[in-house]
N, C-alpha and C positions, 0 to 999 in steps of 0.2 A: 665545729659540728658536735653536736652531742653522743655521746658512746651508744654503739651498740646495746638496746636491751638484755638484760640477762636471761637464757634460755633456760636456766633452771628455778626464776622466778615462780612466784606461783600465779595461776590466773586470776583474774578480777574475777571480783565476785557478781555473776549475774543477777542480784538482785542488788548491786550498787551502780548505778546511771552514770554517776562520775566518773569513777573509775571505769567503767567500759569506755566513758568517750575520752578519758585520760590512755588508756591504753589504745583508742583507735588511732589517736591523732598521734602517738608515739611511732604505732607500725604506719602512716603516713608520712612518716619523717618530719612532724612539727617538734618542736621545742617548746613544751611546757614553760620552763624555768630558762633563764637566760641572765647571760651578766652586760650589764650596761660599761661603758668607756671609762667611766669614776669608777670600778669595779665592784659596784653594788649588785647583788643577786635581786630579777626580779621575775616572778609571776604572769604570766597571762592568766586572764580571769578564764572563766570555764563559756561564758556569753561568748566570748567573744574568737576562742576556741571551738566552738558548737558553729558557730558565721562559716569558720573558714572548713572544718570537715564537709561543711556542709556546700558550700561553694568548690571544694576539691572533688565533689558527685558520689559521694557517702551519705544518706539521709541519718539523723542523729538524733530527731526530736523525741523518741519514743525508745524505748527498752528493744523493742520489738525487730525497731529501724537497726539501732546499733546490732542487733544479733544479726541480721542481715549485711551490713554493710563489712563484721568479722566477717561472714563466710566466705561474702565476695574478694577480701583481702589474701586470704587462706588458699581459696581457688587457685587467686593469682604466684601466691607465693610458691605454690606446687608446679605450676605449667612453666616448661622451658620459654625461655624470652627470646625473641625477634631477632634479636645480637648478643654475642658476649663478645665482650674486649678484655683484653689481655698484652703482655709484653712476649716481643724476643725472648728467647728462653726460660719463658718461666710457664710452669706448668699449670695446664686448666681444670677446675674442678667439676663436676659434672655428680648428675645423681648417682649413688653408687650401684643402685640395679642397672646403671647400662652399661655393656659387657664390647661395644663394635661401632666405630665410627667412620666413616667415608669422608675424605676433603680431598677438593679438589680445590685448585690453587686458581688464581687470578689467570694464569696462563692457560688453564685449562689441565693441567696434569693433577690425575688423581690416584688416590693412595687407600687404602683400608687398613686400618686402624685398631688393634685389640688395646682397649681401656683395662688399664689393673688400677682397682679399686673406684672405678667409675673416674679418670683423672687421664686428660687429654694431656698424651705426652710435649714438651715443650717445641714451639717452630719456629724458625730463625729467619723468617722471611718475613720482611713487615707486607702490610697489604689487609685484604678482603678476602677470605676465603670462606667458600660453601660447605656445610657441615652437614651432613646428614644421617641421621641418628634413628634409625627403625624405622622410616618413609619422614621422621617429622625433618625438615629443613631448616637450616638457620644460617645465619651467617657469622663468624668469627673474625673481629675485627685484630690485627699484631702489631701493637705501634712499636716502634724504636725502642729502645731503654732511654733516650732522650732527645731533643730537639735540634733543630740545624743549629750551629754555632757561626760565630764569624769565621773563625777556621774553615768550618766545610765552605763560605761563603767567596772568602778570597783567594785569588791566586797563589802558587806558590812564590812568587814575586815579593805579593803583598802581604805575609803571614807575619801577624803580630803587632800589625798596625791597626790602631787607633782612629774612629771614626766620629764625623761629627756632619752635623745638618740642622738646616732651620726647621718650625713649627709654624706651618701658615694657616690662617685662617683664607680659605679660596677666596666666597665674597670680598673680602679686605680688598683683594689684591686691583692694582692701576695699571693697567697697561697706553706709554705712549701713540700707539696704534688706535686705541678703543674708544670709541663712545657708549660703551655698554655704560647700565646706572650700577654693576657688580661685575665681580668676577668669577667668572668662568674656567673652563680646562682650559683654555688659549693663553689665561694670563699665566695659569701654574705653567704651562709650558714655556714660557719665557720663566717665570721663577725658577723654573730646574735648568734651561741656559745658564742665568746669570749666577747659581749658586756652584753649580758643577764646574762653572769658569774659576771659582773662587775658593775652591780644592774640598767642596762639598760631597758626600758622600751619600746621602739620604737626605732626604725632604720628608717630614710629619706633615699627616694633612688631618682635618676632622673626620669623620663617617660622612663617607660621600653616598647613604641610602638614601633612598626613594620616598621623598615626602609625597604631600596630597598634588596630585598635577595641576599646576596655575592656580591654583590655590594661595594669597597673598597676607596671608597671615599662618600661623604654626610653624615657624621656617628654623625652628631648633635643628639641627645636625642630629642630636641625642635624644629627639622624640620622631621617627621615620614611622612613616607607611610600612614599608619593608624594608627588612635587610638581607632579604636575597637581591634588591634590585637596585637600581642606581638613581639617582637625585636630576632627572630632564633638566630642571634650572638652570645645571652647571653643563648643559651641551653646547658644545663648539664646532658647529658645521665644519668651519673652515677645516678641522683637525681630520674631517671625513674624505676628503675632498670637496667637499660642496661648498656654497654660496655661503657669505658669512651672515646671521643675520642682520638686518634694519630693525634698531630700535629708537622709535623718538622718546629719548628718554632724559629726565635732568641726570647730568652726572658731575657736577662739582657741589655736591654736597657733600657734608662728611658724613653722615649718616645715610646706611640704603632701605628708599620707601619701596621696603616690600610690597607692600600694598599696592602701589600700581605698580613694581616690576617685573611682578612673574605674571599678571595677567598677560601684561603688553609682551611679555617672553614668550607666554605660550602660546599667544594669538603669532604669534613672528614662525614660528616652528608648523603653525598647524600651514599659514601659508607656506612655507617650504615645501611639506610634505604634498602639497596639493601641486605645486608646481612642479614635480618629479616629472620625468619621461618615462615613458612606459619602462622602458627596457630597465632602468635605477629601479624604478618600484620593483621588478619583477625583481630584481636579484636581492633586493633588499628581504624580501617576503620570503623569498628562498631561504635564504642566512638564519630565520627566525621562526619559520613555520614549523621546524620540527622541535623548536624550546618549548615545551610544554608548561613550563613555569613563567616564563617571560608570557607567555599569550595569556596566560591566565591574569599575569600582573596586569597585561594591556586591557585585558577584560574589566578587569576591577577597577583602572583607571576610566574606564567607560562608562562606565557602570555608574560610579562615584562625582563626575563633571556632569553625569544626565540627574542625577536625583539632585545635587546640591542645588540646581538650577531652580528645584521644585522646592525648597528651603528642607532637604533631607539630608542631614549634615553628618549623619553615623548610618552604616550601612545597618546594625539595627534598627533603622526606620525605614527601612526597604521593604516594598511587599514581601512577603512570606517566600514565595516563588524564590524570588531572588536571592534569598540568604545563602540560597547550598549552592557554593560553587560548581557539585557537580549535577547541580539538577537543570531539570527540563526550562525552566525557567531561564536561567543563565546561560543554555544554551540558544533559547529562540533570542534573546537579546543579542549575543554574539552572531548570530545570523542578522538578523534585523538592522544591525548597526555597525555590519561589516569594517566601514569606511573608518568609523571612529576608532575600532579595536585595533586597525592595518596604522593609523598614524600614531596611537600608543606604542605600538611594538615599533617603532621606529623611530617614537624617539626613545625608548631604552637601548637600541641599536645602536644610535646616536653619539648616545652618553658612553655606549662600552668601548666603542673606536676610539672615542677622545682620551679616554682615561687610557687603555692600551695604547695610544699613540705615546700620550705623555709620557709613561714607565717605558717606551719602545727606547724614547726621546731620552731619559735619564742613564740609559744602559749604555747608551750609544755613545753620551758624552762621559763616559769613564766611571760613574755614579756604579760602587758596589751592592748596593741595596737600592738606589731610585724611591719609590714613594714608600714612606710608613703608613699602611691603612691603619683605620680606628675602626673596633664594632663596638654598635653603639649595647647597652645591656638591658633596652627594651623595646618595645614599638607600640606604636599608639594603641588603644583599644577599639578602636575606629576604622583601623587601617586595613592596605591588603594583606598581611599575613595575619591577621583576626580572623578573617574572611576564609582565607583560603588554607589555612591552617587548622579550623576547627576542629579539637580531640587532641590538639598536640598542644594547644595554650592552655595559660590558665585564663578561665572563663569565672566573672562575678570577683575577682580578684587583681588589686593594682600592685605593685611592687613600690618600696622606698625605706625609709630608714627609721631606725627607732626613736622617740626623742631621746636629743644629748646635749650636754651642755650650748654646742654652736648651735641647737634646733631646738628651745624645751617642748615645741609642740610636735616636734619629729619632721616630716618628711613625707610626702605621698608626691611621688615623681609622674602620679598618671598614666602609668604604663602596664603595660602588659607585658609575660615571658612565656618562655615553655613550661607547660607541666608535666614534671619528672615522671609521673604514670604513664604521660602521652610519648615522650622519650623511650620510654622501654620499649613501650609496646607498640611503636614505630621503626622501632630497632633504629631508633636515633637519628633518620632518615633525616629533619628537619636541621637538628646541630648539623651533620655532616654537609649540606645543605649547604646551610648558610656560611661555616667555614670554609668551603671551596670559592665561594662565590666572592667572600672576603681577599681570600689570597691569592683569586686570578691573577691582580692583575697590578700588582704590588711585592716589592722584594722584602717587608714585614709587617705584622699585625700585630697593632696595640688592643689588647681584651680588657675595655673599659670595665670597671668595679669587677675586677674578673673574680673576687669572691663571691660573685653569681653561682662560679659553680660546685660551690660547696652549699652556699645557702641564700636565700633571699628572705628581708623585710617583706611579705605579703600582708596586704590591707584588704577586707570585705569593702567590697563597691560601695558609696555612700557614709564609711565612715573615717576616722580620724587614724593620722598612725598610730597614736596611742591605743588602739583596739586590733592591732596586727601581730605577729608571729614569725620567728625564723621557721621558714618550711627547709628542709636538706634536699638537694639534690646527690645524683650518683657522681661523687668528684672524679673518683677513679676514674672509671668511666670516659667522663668528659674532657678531662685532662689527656688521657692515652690519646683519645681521638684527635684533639687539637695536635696532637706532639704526630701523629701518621699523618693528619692532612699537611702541615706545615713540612714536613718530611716531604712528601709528594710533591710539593710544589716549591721546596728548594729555598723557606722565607724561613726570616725570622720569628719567635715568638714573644712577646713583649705582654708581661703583666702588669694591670694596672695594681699596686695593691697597698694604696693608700686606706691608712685605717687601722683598725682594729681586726685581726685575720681572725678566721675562724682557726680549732684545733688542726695542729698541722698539717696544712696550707702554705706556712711557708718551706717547710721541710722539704712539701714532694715540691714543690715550684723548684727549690736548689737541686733537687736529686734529676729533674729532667732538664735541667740547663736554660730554663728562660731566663728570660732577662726580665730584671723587675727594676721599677723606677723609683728612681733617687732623687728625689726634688729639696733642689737648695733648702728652702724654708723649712725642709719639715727633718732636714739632717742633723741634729743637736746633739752635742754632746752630756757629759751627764751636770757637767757644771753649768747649763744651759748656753754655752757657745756654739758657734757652727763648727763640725767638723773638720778636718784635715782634708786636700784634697786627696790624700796619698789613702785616704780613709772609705773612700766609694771603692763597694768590691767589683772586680773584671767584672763578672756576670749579671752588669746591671743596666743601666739607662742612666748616665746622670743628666740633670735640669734644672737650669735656672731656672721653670718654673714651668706651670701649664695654662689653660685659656680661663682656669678655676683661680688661678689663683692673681695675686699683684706684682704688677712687672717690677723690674727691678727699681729704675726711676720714679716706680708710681708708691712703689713699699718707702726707700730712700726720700721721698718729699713727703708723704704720710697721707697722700693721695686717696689711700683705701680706709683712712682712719677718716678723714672729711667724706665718703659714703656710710661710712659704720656710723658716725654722728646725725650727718641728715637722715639716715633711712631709721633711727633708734635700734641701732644692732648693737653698738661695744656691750661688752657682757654686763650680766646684771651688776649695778654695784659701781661700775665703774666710769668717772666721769670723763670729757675730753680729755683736762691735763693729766688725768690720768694715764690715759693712753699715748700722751704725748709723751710724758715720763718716762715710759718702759720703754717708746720706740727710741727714745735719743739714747739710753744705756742700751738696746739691742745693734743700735749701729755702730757702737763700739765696739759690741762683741764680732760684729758682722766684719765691720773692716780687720778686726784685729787677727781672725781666720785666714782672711783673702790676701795679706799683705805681708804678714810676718815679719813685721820691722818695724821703722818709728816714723815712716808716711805721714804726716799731721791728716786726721782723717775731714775728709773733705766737708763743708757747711750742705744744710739740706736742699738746701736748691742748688746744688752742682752737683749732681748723681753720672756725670759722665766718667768721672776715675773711678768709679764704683763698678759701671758697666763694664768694663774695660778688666778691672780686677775679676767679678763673677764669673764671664767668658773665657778667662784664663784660668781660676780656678777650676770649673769645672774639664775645662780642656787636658788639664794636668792629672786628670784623675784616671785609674788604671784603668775605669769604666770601659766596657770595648767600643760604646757610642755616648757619645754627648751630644743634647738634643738644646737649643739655645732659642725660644719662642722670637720669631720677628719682631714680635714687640721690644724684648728686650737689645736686641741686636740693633736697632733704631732708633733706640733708649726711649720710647712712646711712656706715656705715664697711666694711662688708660689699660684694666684690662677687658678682653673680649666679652668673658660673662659675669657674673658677677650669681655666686648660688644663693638660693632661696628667691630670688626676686623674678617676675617677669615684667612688668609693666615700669617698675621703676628704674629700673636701670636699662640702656639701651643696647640689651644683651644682643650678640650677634649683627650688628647692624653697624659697627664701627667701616670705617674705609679710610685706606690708604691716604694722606693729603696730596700726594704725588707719584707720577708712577715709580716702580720698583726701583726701575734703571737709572732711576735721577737719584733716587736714595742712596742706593749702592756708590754714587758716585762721590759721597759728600766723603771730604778728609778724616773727619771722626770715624766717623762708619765704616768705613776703609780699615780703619785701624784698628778697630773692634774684632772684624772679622780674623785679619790677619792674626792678630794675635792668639783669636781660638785655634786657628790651623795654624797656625806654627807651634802654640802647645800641644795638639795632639798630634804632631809628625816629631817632637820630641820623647824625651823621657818623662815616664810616670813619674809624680812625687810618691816617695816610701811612706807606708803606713808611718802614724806615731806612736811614739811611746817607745 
């Protein structure tokens, strides 16, 4: 993040343009100047700076505009906000003309409050409390000084032990049972059987949000509709009690054709729901009628299956009427089409059963944690929480990454976020929101590209990343809240924070206790070897890898190097045997990490004493979790996505070649595992050196 401006600066000169939209976009929280990953200092042009003030709903084009859109700034900076957050014992500052505060607590008890020097003395209660300050109300948000840990998580039985769990991709998954064309929450709940049999502790899963309904294309995990709601696709009656669906579907493929499986899924669901008996409907409708945000989603999924039909593919091409979800319009359609809105809300009812049953189903079998959720770090522009969000997103603005060496033209991920103005002055309503709704129903959460919330790459609509900017969001802030909700709900916290961190970022992440991720490939020592196992600190996540990057067998036979050559990705400059050259000196280095002895290291087409060594080393590591991707547990050569590519690679659409059970069953595979859980129910290896 970029430093606070200096308050004794002197002001821009009003009769210089640049400097006022230099100074606007400052007190907006952009960064001007920025240093790239080669650590070269660079500029954002003033064009392109002017795009995004101006898409942040500050007009900029005129002298006139910018004095205006300061005062509106100024305004804001003066008027108490909506929430303030704070920690356990540490004291809140407040403007110093106010002299008398009233809170009264989550339980209802209240207190009155003489402020010295305008400065709310400190409360050791974590929670929500009501603040009221000369009639104005607000609320006071008091997270923990830090996050649940595995400590608070395990018994006192189990204190000090060492956990470990697969990474599945859902779709992937085969159940002997199923003739579905994907998988579903029925197959994860045999995958959390068969892993909890096998002394598993947690199961990672992708972001199970709420894409476009029966919709048979856009079927990314990491581009959702919403992430307050959940993904229909992956609903499993049978987990409800109900009927399982009938799908005529092909399923000995290795690849799943979206394209016709979620249509034929959501025509299987809606006859379901048509087939109810009164009494099921009614209770159903019961359970759901007073979620105001669920019916909203069921709304919008109605809303969204009635226009696309008419070739309206973004709900900005919706009559006018229909845009504001709380108008007249959106209401006569929810009456009108009562029918359609009652079977959206059931199947998000659907999908919360199965997933509660699943994590019901993890607990039950010994599993201290059960499912790892993932939040994804944006949502479509298209989708329900565009819609139903609007004031709280950023609007005319896409999120993604700067250009870098692995990206010269950068990155535009097509997404939409929160806008930090719309944060405040929602008193945060939407994060808090969304993170409860993450850690229902899950023992921890993974905060994908979680230096989201320090800062985001934002792109003006229609252009290139290269004409974007770091906007800063309120870290503090958003961090506290995460460490209260996950507090409240008794999970872990897990950062993604792969990259380049903004200014520290990693500091407060150590100071509240999450766990940040440790992935094999990217753990180097300085003489470019892979680290020590003894070298992954407690409070982290280690990983043999994630669904980004190459599996072990796929890295180990040079797999990912025969997609970096057909797609023209290896870096500039750099020819095949080039790459082939550094990978056969980096599998020296690799083995020589994993092994610690004189092993003769294995030829490239035999990556299974490799797997076998990665699982163990990671296993050994003091890490409190060790997270080991299916694929690599399988020794698959393939990985899930493969970034920057959509069409050429067949991202997300991989499956199983057998079901899980038959897998599990194979002598290698066996042995694989074993050896991960037998290394983490051992001792850590010691740091070196």
């Amino acid at each position: 993040m970029e430093p606070s401006p200096d308050p004794c600066a002197p002001a821009p000169d009003p009769g210089n343009p640049a400097a006022l939209l230099h100074d606007l976009a400052q007190e907006l929280g952009l960064s001007r100047h920025w240093r790239d990953v080669e650590g070269r200092d660079q500029t954002v042009s003033d064009t392109a700076l002017a795009r995004i003030v101006t898409a942040l709903g500050y007009p900029c084009d005129t002298p006139q505009a910018l004095a205006r859109s300061h005062a509106r700034l100024a305004v804001a900076a003066r008027s108490l906000p909506a929430m303030l957050v704070t920690e356990v014992g540490r004291p809140t500052p407040l403007p110093a003309s106010l002299t008398h505060a009233r809170i009264t607590a989550e339980n209802g008890e209240a207190q009155d409050i003489t402020l010295e020097a305008g400065v709310l003395p400190a409360i050791d209660t974590p929670g929500y409390h009501r603040v009221s300050l000369y009639g104005h109300e607000l609320t006071l948000a008091v997270a923990p000084a830090r996050s649940p840990t595995l400590t608070d998580l395990l018994p006192e039985a189990r204190q000090g032990e060492r956990l470990w769990g697969p990474a599945v991709q859902i779709p992937a998954l085969r159940s002997a049972r199923s003739g579905r064309p994907y998988g579903t929450l029925a197959e994860l709940a045999e995958a959390v059987d068969l892993f909890a049999a096998r002394g598993a502790d947690a199961l990672a899963i992708n972001p199970v949000h709420a894409l476009f309904a029966g919709l048979g294309e856009g079927y990314s995990p990491y581009s959702p509709s919403s992430r307050l709601h959940l993904n229909t696709a992956l609903a499993a009656p049978e987990l409800a009690g109900l009927p399982p669906l009938d799908l005529d579907a092909e399923i000995d493929t290795p690849f799943i054709g979206w394209k016709k499986a979620l249509p034929r899924q959501h025509a299987a669901l809606r006859a379901l729901f048509d087939a109810l008996d009164p009494a099921t409907r009614a209770r159903i409708a019961g359970e759901t009628a007073d979620n105001e945000s669920l019916q909203r989603q069921a709304l919008f999924d109605a809303l969204d299956t009635h226009h696309r039909a008419k070739g309206r593919t973004r709900w900005q091409d919706w009559p006018a009427k229909l845009r504001d979800p709380d108008g007249k319009g959106a209401a006569h359609f929810a009456e009108t089409h009562a029918e359609d809105v009652a079977f959206h809300a059931f199947t998000q009812w659907l999908t919360a059963k199965g997933l509660e049953s699943v994590q019901a189903r993890a607990k039950a079998a010994g599993m201290a944690i059960g499912l790892v959720g993932d939040l994804a770090v944006g949502v479509h522009t298209a989708g329900a929480d565009a819609w139903a969000l609007q004031g709280a997103m950023l609007e005319g603005l896409t999120i993604g990454a700067p250009p870098d060496p692995l990206g010269p033209l950068g990155q535009n991920w097509t997404l939409t976020g929160f806008s930090p103005q719309g944060l405040q002055r929602t008193g945060y309503a939407p994060w808090i929101a969304m993170l409860r709704a993450a850690l229902s129903r899950t023992g921890a959460l993974r905060i994908d590209h979680a230096f989201g919330m320090a800062r985001l790459w934002v792109i003006p609509e229609g252009h290139g990343p290269e004409d974007g900017a770091y906007l800063s969001y309120p870290f503090e802030d958003m961090l506290r809240l995460a460490v209260l909700e996950a507090h409240r709900a008794g999970a872990l916290l897990i950062a993604e924070n792969l990259g380049t961190a903004p200014f520290g970022f990693l500091g407060a992440l150590e100071e509240r206790r999450l766990l940040d991720m440790r992935v094999l490939w990217f753990e180097r020592a300085a003489d470019e070897g892979f680290i020590g196992a003894g070298d992954y600190p407690a409070d982290s996540v280690a990983m043999t890898g994630t669904h980004d990057t190459a599996t072990i067998a796929g890295w180990w036979r040079g797999r990912d190097l025969d997609w970096a050559h057909d797609l023209s990705r290896l870096p500039e400059g750099t020819t095949r045997a080039d790459a082939d050259a550094k990978r056969d000196w980096d599998r020296g280095l690799l083995w020589a990490s994993l092994t610690h002895d004189a092993t003769p290291r294995p030829e490239p087409d035999d990556p299974a004493p490799v797997l076998k060594a990665a699982l163990t080393h990671i296993g050994k590591s003091p890490a409190g979790l060790a997270i080991a991707p299916l694929e690599d547990i399988l020794g698959e050569s393939e990985q899930p996505n493969l970034p920057g590519t959509v069409t050429e690679h067949p991202n997300w659409r991989r499956r199983l070649a057998r079901p899980l059970g038959e897998w599990l069953q194979d002598a290698q595979i066996a042995e694989r595992i074993t050896a991960l859980n037998d290394a983490r129910k051992g001792p850590a290896d010691p740091p070196s050196g």
